[in-house]
C-alpha positions in Angstrom: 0.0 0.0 0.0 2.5 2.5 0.7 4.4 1.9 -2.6 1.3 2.4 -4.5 0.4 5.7 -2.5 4.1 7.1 -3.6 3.6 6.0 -6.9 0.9 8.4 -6.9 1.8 11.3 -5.4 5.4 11.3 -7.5 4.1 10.4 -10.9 2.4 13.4 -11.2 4.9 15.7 -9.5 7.7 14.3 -11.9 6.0 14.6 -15.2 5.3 18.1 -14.7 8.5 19.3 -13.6 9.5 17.0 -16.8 7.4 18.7 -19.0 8.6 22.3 -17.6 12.5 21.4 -18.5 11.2 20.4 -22.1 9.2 23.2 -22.6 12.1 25.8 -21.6 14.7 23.7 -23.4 12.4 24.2 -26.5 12.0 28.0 -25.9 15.6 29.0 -25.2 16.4 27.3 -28.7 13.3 28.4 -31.1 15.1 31.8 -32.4 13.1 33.1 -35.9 15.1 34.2 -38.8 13.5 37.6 -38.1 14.7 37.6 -34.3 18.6 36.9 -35.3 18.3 39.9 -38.1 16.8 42.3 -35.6 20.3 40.4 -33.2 22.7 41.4 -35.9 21.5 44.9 -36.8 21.3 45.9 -33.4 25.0 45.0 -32.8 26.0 47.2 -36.4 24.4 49.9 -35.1 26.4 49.4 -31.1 29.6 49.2 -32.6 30.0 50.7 -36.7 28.1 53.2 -36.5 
C-alpha cells in the first residue's frame, strides 16, 4: 500500500516538472530568422556606427 500511495503522489509531481524542463529547453532554442536579423542589426548599429 504504501508503494502504490508514492507511486501516486510522485508520478504526477515528476512529469510536470519533466514537462517544464522540455518546454524551456524548446524556448531557449526556437530563435526566428526575423529575431537573429533584428540580433545582428542591433550590434551594427552598437559598434559601426
Amino acid at each position: 500500500m504504501v508503494m502504490n500511495f508514492e507511486i501516486i503522489i510522485f508520478t504526477p509531481i515528476f512529469a510536470a516538472f519533466l514537462g517544464f524542463i522540455v518546454f524551456n529547453i524548446l524556448k531557449k532554442r526556437k530563435r526566428s530568422a526575423k529575431s537573429i536579423y533584428k540580433l545582428i542589426d542591433d550590434l551594427e548599429k552598437k559598434y559601426i556606427y
